[in-house]
C-alpha positions in Angstrom: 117.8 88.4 92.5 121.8 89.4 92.7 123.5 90.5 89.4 126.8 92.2 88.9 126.8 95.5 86.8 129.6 97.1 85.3 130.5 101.0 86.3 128.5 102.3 83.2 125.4 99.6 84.4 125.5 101.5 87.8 125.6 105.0 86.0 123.0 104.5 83.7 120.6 102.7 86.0 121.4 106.2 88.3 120.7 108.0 85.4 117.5 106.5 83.8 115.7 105.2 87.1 114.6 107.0 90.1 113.8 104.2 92.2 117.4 102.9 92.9 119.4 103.1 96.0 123.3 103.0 96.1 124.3 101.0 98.9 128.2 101.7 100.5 129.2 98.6 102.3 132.4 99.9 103.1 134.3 100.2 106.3 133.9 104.1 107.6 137.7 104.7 107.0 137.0 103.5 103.8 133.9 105.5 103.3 136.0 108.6 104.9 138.4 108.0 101.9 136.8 108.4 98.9 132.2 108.4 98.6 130.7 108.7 95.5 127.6 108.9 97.1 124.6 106.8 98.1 123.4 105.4 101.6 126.7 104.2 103.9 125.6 101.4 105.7 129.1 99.2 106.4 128.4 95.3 106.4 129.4 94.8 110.0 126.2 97.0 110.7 124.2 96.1 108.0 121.9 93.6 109.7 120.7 96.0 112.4 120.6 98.5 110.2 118.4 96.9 107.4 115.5 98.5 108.0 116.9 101.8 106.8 116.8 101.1 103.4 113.1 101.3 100.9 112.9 97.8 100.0 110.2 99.5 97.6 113.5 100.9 95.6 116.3 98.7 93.4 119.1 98.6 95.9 122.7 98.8 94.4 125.6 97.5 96.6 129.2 98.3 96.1 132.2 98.2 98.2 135.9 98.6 97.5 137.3 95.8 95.7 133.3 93.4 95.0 134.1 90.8 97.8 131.7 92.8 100.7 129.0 93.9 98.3 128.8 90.5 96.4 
């Protein structure tokens, strides 16, 4: 299931829940820019690099502007 979340969605569910994984989907120059944190993983990579991430855990994606992570 997908579901957009606001800024304050994201913080409180990194707040409140332990089993919750932010995903960066970013470009590295993008991630080299500014990173709040989480697993980098850009999209162009993502597929080969899916087994990376605990499918056990809620996975948050974001990116820069909602396009990539949507």
């Amino acid at each position: 299931m997908f579901e957009n979340l606001s800024v304050h969605e994201v913080k409180e569910k990194l707040e409140k829940i332990d089993d919750v994984v932010l995903l960066d989907v970013r470009t590295n120059d993008e991630h080299g820019l500014v990173n709040i944190g989480g697993k980098h993983i850009p999209l162009s990579e993502l597929e080969k690099r899916y087994e990376e991430l605990d499918k056990q855990k809620e996975i948050i994606i974001y990116c820069h502007h909602g396009g990539r992570s949507a």
